[in-house]
N, C-alpha and C positions, 0 to 999 in steps of 0.2 A: 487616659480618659479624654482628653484633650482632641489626640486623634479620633478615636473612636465618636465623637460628637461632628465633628467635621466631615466624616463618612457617613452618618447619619444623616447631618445638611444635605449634602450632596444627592445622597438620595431621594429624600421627601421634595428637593428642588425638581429632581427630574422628573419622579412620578407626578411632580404636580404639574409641571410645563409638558408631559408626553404620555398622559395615562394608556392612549393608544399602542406606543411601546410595550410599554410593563405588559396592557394585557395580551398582546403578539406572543409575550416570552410566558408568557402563564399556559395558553393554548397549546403552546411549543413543547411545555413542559412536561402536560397532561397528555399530549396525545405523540410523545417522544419516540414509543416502543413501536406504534404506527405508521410513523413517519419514515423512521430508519431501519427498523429490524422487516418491513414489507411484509411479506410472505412468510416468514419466519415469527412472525410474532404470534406471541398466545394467542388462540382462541379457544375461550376456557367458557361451556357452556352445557348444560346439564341433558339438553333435549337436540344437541347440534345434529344428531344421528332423523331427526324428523324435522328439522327446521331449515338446515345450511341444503340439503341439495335442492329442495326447491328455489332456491337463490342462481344454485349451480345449474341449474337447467335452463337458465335466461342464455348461459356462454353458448351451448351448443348453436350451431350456423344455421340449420334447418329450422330453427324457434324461436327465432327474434322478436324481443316482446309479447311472446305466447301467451295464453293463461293455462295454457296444457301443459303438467310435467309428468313423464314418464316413469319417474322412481318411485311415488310411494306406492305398495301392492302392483295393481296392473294398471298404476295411473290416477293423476288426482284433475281434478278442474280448478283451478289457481284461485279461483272465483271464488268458490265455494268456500274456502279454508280463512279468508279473508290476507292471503299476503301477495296479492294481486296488483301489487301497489305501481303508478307509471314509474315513480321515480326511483325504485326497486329495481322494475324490470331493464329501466335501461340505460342504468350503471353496470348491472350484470350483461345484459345485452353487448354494450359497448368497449366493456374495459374487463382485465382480466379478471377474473373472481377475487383473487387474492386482494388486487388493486381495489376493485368496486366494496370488498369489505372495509376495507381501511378508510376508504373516504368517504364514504356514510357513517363509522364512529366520528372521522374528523369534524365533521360540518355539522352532526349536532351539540357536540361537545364548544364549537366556537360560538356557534348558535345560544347556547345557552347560557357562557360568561359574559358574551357582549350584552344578550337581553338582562340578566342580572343584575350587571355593572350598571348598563343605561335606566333600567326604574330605581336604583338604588339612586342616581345620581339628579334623576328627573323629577320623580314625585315622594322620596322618601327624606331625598333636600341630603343625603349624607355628601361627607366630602370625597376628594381625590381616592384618597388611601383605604378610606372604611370603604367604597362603592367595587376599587381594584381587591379588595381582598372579598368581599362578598362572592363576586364572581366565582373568584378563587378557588372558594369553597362550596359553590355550587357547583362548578364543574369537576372537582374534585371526587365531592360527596356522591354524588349519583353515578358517575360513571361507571357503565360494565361494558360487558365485551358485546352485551346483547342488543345491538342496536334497533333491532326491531320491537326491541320494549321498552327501550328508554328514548326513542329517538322525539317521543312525544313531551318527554320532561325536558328535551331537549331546548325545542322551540317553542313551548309554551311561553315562556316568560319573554322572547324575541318578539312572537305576535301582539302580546298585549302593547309593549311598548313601542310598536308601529301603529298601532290601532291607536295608542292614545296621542300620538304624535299626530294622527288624523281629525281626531276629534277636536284638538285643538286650531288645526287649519285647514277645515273640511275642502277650500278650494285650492288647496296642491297639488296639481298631478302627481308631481314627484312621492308625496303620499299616499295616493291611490294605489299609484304603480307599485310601492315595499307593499301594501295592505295584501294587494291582490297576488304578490310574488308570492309574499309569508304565510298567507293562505292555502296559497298553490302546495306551498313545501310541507307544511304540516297536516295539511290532507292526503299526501301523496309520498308520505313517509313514516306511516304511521298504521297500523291495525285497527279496523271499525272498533273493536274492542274498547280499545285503547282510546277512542277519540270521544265516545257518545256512552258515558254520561262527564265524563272528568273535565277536559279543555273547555264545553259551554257551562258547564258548574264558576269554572273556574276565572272566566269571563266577567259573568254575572254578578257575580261574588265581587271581585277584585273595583269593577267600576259603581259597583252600589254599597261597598263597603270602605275603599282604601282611595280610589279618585271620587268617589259619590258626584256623577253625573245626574242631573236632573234635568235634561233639556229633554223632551221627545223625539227629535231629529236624534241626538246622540244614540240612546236607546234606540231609534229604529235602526241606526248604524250596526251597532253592536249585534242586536239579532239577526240581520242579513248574514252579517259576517261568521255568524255563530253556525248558522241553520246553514249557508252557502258552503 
């Protein structure tokens, strides 16, 4: 018993001095099969036969960053279907399919524990341990192989808590600069679908209900950034 409390210590000592660590090794953990199995890992998806080759149509040479793909019927307009997306187009563009699949689950699956972990720790006041296992289990809970539908549960919870990292020190560049990156990524990794009505509900909700801003300035923040 003895020892087992002393392994105990040891850990809550580290997760409290390195929560950054622990959540490395949560991220690490969650997206394991990714990391290491490459190309060989599952992709388990019910519609991949209408979904994955318009992804696959970014690799060919002649279509770089196109919104033209060749496969579905006699051809689709990328545009039209909404998965048009730049930050789609050129991971598949750039890197190989297999590779560009894997690191679009990765980055909103890391996206999503850090945002988790950081509003659990910032405005919901929990500690070290309850904020690293929230994470945990947000990134957990939601994850599928379909990153073009989850990649928006992904960074939701990242945006808000750079936005409200803003609100609170409206004259940061450094602020500005995440606001506008995190904006970038969740507009440009995600399906109109997917984006209008839920992420501005979600917005609205969260800072009129759970941080309840009341400055004008803040508010005209938040709808730039909603509408933008």
């Amino acid at each position: 018993m003895k020892y087992y409390q002393n392994v105990r210590s040891k850990i809550l000592v580290t997760v409290v001095s390195s929560p950054f660590l622990f959540l490395g090794i949560i991220i690490f953990w969650i997206s394991f099969q990714f990391l290491f199995i490459g190309k060989f890992s599952p992709v388990i998806a019910h519609d991949n036969i209408s979904v994955i080759p318009y992804f696959l149509a970014f690799t060919a040479n002649d279509m770089p960053i196109a919104s033209w793909t060749p496969f579905p019927a006699t051809g689709t307009d990328m545009l039209a279907t909404g998965y048009a997306n730049l930050i789609y187009k050129a991971a598949f563009s750039l890197l190989p399919s297999w590779a560009a699949y894997q690191i679009l689950i990765i980055l909103h699956i890391t996206a999503g524990v850090i945002g988790v972990y950081g509003l659990s720790r910032k405005v919901m006041g929990l500690d070290q341990i309850a904020g690293i296992f929230a994470g945990f289990a947000y990134g957990a809970l939601y994850l599928r192989e379909f990153f073009f539908l989850t990649s928006t549960a992904g960074y939701l919870p990242f945006t808000i808590l750079v936005l409200s990292y803003l609100l609170d020190d409206k004259y940061s560049l450094k602020c500005w600069v995440g606001l506008i990156i995190a904006g970038f990524i969740i507009s440009h990794a995600s399906y109109a679908s997917r984006l209008i009505p839920w992420p501005a509900a979600a917005y609205i909700l969260w800072f009129f209900l759970v941080e309840r801003r009341h400055r004008f300035l803040d508010w005209a923040i938040i709808a730039l950034f909603t509408l933008a």
